[in-house]
Backbone bond lengths (Angstrom), bond angles and torsions (degrees), N, CA, C in turn:
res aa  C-N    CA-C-N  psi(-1)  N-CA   C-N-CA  omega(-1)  CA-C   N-CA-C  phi
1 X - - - 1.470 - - 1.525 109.81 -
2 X 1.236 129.27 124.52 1.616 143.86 170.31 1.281 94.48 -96.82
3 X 1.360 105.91 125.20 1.904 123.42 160.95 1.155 102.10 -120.77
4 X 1.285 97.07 139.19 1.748 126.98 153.30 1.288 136.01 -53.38
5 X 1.011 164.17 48.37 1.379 134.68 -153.83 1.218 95.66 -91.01
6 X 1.134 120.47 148.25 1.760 147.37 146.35 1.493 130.63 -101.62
7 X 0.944 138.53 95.10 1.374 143.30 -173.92 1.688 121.93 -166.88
8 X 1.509 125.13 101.83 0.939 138.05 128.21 1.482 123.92 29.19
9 X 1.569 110.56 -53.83 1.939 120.58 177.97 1.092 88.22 -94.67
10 X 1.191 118.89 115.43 1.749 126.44 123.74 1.476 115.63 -3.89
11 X 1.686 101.52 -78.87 2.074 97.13 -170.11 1.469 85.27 -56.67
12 X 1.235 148.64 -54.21 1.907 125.03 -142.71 1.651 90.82 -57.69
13 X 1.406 103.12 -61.52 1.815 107.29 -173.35 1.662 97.32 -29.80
14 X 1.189 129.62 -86.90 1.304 136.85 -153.77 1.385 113.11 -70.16
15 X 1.056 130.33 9.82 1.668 147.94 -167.52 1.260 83.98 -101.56
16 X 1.539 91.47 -82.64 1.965 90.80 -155.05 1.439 115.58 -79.01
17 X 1.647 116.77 -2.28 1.460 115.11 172.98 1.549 106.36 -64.23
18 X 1.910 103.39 -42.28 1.450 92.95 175.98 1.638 129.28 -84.89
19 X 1.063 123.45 -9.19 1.356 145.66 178.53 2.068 89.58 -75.82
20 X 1.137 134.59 -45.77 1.345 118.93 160.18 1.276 139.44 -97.71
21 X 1.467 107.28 20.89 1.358 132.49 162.04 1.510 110.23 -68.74
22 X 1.537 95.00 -67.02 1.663 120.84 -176.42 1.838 102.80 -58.54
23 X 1.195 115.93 -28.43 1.775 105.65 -160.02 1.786 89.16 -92.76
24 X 1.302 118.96 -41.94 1.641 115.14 -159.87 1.351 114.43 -114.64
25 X 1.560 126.77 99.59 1.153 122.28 145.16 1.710 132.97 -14.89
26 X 1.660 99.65 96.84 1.745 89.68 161.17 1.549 97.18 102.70
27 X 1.519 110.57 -23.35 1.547 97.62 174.21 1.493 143.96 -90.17
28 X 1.368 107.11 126.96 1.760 103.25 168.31 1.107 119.67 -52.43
29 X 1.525 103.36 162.28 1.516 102.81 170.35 1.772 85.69 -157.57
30 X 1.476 117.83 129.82 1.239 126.17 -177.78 1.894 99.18 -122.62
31 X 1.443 120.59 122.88 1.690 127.94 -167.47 1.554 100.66 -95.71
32 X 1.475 125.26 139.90 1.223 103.25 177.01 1.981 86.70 -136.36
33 X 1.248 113.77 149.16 1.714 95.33 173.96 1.398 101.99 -135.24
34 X 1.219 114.33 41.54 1.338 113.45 125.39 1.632 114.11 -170.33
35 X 1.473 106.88 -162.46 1.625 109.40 -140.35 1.702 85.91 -72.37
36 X 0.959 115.56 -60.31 1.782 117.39 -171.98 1.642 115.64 -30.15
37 X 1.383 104.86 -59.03 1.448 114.87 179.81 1.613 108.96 -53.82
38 X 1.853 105.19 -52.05 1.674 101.00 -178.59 1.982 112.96 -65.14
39 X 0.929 108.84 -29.64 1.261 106.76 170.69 1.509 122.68 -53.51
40 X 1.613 109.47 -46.61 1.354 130.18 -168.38 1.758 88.67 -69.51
41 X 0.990 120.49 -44.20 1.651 124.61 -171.62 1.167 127.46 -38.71
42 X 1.788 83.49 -40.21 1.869 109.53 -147.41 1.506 75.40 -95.68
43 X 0.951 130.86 -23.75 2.060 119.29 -156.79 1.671 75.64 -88.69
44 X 1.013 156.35 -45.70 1.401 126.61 178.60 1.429 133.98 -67.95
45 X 1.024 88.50 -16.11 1.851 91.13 161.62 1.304 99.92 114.93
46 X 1.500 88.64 -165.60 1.831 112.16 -178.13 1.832 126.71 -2.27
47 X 1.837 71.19 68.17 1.911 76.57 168.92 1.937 90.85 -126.81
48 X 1.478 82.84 146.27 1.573 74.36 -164.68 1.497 111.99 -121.58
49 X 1.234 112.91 25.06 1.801 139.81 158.69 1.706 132.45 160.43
50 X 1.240 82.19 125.04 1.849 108.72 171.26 1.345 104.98 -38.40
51 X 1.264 110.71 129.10 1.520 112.33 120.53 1.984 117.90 -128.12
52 X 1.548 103.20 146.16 1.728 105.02 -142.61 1.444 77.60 -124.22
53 X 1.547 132.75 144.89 1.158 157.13 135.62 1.574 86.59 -55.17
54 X 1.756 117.19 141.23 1.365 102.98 162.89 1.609 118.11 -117.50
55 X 1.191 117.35 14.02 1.377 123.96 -174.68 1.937 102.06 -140.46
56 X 1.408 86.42 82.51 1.915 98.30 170.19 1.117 96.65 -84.45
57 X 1.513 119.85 163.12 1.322 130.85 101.95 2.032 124.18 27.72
58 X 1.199 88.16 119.56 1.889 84.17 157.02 1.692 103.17 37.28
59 X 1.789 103.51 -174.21 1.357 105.69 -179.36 1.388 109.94 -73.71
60 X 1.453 159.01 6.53 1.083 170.71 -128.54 1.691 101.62 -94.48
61 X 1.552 107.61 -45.02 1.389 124.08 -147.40 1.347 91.54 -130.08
62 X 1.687 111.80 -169.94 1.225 112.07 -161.52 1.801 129.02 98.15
63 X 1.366 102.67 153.70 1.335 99.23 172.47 1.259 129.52 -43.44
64 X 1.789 104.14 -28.52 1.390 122.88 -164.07 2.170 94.01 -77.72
65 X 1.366 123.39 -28.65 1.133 126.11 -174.95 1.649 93.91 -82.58
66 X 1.391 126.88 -57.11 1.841 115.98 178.45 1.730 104.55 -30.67
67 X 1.001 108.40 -53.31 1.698 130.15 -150.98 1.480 102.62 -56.33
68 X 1.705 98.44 -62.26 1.473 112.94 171.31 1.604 122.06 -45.24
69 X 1.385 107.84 -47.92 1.314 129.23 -176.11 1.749 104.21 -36.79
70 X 2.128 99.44 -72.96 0.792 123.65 -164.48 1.710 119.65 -70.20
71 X 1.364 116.30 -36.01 1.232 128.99 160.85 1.865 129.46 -37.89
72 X 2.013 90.21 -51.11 1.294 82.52 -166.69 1.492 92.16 -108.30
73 X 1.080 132.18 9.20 1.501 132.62 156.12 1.164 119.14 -103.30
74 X 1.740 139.59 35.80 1.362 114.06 -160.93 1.514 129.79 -72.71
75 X 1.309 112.04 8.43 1.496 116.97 174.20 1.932 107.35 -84.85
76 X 1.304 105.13 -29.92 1.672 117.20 178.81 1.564 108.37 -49.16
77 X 1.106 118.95 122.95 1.510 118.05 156.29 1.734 109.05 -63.65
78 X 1.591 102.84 120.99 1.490 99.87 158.27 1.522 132.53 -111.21
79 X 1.295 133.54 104.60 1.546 133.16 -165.92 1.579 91.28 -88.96
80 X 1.530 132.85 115.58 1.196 139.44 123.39 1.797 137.69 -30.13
81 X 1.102 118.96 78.80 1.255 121.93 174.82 1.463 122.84 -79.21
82 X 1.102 125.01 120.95 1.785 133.10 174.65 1.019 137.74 151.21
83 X 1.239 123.61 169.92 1.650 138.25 -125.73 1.551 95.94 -68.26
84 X 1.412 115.29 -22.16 1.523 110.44 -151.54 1.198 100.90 -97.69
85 X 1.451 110.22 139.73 1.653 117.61 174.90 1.397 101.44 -124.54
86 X 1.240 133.05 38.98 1.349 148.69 164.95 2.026 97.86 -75.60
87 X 1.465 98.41 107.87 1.629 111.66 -179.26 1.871 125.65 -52.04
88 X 1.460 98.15 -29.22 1.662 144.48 179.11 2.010 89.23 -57.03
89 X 1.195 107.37 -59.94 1.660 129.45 -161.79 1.722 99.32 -80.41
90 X 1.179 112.15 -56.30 1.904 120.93 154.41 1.222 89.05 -23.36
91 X 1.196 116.53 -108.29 1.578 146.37 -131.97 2.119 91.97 -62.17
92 X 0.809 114.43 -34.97 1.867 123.10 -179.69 1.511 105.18 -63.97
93 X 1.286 111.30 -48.40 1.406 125.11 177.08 1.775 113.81 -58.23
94 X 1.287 108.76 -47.62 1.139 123.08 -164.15 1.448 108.45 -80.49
95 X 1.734 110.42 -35.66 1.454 107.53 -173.66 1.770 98.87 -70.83
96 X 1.093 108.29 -39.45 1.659 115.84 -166.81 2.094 105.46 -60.02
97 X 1.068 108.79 -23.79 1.099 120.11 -179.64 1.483 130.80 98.08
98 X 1.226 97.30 40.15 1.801 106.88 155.10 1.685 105.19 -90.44
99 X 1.466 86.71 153.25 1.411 93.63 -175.18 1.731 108.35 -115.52
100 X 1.305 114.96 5.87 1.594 119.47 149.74 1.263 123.06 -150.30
101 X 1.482 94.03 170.98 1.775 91.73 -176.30 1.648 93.46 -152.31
102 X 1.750 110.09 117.81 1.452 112.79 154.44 1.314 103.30 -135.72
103 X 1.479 87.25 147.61 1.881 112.29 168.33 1.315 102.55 -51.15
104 X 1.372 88.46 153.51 1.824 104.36 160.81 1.357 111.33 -75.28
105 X 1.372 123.64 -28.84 2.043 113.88 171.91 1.718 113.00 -73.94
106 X 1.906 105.39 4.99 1.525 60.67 -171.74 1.857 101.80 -110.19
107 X 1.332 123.21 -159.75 1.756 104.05 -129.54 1.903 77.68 -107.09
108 X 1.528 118.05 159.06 1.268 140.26 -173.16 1.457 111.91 -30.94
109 X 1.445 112.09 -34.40 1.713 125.54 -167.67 1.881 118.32 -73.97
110 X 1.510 92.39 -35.18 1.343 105.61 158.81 1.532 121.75 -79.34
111 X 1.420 120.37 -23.42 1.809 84.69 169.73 1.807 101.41 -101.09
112 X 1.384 135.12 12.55 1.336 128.33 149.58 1.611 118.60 -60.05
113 X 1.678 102.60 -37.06 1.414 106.52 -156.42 1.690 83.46 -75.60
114 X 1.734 124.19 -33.21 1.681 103.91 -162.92 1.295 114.04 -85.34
115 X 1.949 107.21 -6.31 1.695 122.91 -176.97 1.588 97.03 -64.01
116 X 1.688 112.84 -47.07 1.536 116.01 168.27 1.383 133.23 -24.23
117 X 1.364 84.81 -70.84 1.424 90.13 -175.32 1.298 121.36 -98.12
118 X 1.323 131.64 -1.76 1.671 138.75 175.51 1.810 71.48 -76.50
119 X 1.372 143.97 -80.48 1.493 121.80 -157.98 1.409 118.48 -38.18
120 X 1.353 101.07 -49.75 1.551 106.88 171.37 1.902 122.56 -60.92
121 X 1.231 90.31 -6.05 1.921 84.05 179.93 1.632 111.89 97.71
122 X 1.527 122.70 5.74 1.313 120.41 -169.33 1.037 84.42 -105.72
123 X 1.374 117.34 146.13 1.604 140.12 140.88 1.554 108.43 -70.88
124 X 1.822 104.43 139.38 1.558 120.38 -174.30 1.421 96.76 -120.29
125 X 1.868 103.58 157.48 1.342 101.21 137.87 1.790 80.48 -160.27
126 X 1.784 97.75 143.75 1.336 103.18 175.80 1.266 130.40 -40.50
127 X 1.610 125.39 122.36 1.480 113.44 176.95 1.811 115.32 -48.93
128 X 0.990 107.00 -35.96 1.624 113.60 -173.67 1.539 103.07 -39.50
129 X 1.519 104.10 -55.63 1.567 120.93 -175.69 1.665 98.71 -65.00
130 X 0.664 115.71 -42.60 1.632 102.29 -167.28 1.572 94.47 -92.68
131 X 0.944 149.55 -19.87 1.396 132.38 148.59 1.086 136.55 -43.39
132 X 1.854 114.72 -34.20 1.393 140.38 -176.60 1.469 94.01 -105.10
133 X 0.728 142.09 -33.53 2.029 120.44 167.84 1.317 104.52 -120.52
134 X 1.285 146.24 119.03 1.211 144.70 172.08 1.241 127.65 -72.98
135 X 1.125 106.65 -28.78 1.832 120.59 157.97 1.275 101.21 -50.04
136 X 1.086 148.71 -72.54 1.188 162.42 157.39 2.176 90.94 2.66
137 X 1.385 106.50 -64.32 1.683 105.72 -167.44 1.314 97.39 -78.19
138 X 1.222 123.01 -22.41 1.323 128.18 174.80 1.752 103.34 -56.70
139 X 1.194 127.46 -66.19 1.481 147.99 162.96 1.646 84.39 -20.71
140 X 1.653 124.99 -107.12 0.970 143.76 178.00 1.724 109.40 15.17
141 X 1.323 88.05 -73.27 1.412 107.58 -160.55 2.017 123.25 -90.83
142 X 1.816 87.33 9.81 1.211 118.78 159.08 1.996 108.09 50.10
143 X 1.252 94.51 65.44 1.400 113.54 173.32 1.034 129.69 -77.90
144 X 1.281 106.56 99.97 2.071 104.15 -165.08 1.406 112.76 -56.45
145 X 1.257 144.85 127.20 1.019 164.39 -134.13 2.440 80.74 -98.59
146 X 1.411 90.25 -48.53 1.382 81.79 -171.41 2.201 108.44 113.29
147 X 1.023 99.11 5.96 1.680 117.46 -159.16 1.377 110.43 -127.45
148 X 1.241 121.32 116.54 1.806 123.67 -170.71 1.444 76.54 -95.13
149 X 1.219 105.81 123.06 1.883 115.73 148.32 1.495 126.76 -47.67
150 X 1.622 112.42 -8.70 1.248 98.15 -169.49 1.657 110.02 -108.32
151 X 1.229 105.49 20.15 1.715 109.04 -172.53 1.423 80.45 -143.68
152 X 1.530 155.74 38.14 1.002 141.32 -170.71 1.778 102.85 -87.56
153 X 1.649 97.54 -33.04 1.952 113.94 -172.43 1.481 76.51 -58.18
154 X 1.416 132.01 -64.56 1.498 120.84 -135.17 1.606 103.18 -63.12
155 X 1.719 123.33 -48.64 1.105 135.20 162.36 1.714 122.65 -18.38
156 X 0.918 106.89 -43.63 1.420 122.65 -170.03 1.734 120.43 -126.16
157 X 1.192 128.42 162.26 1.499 118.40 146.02 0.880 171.11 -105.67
158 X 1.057 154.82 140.47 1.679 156.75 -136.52 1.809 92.31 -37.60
159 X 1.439 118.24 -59.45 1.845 110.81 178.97 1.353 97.45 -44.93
160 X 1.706 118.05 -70.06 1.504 124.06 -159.37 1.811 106.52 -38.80
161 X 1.233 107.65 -60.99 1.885 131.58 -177.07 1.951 95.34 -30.95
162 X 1.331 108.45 -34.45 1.538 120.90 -158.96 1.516 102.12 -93.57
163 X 1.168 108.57 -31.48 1.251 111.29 -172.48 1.577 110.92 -91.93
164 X 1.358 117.48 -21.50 1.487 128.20 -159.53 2.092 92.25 -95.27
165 X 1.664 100.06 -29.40 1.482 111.24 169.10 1.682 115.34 -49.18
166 X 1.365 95.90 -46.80 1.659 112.56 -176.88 1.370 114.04 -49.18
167 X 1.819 95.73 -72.15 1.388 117.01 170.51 1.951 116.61 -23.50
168 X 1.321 104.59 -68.82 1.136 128.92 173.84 1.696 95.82 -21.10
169 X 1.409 105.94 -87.70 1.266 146.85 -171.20 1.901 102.57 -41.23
170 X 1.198 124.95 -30.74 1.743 137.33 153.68 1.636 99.33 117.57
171 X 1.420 116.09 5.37 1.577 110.19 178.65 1.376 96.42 -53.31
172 X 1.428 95.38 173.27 1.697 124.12 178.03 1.680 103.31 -109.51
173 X 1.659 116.38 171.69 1.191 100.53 176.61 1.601 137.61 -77.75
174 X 1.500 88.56 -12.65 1.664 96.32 156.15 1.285 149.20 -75.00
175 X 1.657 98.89 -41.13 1.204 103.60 146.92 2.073 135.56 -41.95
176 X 1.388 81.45 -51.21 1.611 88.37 171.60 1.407 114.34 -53.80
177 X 1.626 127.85 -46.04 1.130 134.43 -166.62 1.138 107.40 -39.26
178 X 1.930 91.72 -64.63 1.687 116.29 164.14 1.248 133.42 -3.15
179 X 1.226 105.21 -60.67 1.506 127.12 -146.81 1.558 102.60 -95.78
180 X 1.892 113.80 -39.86 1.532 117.45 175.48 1.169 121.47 -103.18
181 X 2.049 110.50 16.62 1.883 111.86 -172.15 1.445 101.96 36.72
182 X 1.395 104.75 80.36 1.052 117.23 176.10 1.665 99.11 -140.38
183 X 1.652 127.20 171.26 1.306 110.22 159.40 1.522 116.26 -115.30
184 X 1.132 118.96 147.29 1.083 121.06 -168.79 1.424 137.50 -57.22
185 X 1.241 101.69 2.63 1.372 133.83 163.22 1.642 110.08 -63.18
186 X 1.409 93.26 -59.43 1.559 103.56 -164.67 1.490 111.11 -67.28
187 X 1.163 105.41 -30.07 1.566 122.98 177.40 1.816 105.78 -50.72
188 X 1.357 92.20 -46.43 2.091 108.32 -167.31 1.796 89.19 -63.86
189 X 1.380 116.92 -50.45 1.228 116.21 -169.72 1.492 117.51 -77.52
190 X 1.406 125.35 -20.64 1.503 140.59 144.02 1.600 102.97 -28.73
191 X 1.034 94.47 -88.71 1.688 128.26 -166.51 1.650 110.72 -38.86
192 X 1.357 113.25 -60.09 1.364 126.39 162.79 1.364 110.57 -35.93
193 X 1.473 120.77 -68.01 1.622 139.04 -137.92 1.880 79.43 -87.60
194 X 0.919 122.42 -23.54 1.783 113.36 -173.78 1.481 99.27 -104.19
195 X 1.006 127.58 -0.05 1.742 120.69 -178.31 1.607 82.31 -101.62
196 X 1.055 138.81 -61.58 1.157 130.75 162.11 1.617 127.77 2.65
197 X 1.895 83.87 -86.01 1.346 98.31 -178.70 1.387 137.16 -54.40
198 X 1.852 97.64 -26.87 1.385 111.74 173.31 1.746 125.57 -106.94
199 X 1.478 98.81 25.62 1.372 118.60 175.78 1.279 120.26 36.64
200 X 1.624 98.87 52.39 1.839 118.82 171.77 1.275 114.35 -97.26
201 X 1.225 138.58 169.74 1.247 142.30 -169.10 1.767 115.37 -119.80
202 X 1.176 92.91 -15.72 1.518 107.67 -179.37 1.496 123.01 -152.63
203 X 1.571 136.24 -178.41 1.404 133.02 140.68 1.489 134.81 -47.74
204 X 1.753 104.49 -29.32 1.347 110.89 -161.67 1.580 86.06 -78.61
205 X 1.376 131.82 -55.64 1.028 154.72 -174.58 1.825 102.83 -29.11
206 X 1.433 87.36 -45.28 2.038 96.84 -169.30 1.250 103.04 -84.22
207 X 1.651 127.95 -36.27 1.306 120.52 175.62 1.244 99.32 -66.29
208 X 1.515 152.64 -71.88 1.004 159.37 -164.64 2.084 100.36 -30.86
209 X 1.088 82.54 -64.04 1.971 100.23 176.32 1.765 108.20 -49.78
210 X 1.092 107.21 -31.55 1.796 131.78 -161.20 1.843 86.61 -72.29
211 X 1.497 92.14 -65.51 1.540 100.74 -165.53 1.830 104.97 -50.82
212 X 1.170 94.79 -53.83 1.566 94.90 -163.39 1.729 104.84 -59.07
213 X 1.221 111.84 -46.96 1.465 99.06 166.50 2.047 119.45 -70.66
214 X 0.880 111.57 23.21 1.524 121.73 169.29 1.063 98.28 72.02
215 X 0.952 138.12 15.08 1.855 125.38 178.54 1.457 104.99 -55.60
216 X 1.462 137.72 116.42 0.916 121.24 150.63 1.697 123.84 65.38
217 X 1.827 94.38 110.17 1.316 116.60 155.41 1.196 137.60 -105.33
218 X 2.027 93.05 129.96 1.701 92.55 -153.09 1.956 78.59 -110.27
219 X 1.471 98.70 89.25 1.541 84.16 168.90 1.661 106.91 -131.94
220 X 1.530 124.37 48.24 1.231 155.57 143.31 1.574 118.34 -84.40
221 X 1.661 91.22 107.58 1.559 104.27 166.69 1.678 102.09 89.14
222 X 1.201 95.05 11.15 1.884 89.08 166.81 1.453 126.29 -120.68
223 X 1.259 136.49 139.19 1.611 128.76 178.01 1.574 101.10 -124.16
């Protein structure tokens, strides 16, 4: 088995290169920390699964780097590694076509158990994580929201569309206020009257909805 790593930190590269040195007989592991080098990697061939830091540096990284990954490799297993346990960032990863996603907190056994089964063709995400956000199993188990993305503008309005952008994007409702001189009041009554309209149950629910219609990349301040 040849692995990839991609990541930006030095120690992650040399952590988990040796952390899958020690677990797997016979396997490579080639580190690249950033997008140019992993590209250059992959054009030589026989690597036979990713694992991607998803929040580099500059344009290098990013959803726009999962996408690439998965696009022009779609037979490649891609495992998503990083800090973020934002469900919105799950579900982005997953539509683009990685077939796992673990945090960096969670412990060595979980990204073997998703190295497993991304070889095998299963999509992972740590039980731990989906124990601790349930939206998260909700994600998993691909729960139609009930909402065609493509009449979502008509659903709602041009303010709401702006505000549901925000959401997307991980502001709070003050922040948003912020951002449209608005008061934060109006925002609560925004927010409500469009969870409504688009028969969500929550925020996480609307960012999640946000992402899939592209609203907004929040890939500032995350590794």
């Amino acid at each position: 088995m040849h692995v990839l790593i991609v990541d930006d930190h030095a120690f992650v590269c040399v952590g988990l290169k040796a952390t899958l040195l020690d677990e797997y007989q016979g396997v490579t592991v080639t580190t690249a920390d950033n997008r140019t080098a992993a590209l250059a990697a992959l054009e030589n061939g026989g690597i036979d699964l990713v694992i991607a830091d998803l929040f580099m540096p500059g344009a290098g990284g990013g959803f726009d780097f999962i996408a690439l990954l998965c696009d022009t490799y779609p037979e490649l297993p891609v495992i998503v590694l990083s800090a973020s346990e934002n469900p919105a960032h799950i579900r982005k990863c997953l539509d683009y076509g990685a077939i796992g996603f673990v945090t960096k907190s969670a412990p060595s056994n979980a990204l073997f158990d998703a190295i497993k089964r991304a070889l095998n063709g299963e999509r992972y995400v740590p039980e731990s994580l989906r124990d601790a956000m349930p939206q998260v199993a909700k994600i998993m188990d691909e729960v139609d929201f009930g909402v065609d993305v493509s009449v979502v503008a008509e659903l709602i309005t041009k303010r709401q569309m702006d505000i549901l952008q925000r959401v997307a994007q991980g502001l709070s409702n003050k922040q948003i206020a912020r951002e449209l001189e608005l008061s934060e009041n109006t925002i609560k009554v925004h927010v409500s009257s469009m969870l409504r309209s688009l028969g969500l149950a929550n925020r996480t629910q609307a960012g999640i909805l946000g992402q899939k219609l592209g609203l907004g990349d929040t890939s500032e301040g995350q590794h």
